[in-house]
C-alpha positions in Angstrom: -12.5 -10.3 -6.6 -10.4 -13.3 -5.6 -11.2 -14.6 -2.0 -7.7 -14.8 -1.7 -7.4 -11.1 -2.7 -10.2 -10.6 -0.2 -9.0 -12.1 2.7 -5.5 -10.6 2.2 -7.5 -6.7 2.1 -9.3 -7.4 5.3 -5.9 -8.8 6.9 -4.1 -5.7 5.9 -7.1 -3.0 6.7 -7.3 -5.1 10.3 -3.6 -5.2 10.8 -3.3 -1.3 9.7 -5.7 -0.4 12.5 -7.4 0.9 9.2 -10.8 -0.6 9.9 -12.3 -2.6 13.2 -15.0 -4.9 13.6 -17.9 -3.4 15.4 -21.1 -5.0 17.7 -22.4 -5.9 14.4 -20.5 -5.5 11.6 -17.4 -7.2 10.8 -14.7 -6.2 8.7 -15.2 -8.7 5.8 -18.7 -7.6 5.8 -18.1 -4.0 5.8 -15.1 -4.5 2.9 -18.5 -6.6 0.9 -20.7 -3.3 1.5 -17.9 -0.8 0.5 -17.3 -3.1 -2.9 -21.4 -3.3 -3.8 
């Protein structure tokens, strides 16, 4: 995937209230786990 593409999906899943960064995990990096 693009990182353009990428960065747009984690804007949109943040902006939607769709996903939220935890104590740990942030939503880029929990976007990278759901992709693997």
């Amino acid at each position: 995937m693009e990182k353009e593409i990428f960065k747009a999906t984690s804007n949109f899943l943040r902006r939607e209230n769709l996903l939220r960064d935890t104590r740990g995990v942030s939503i880029e990096e929990q976007l990278g786990m759901f992709m693997v």
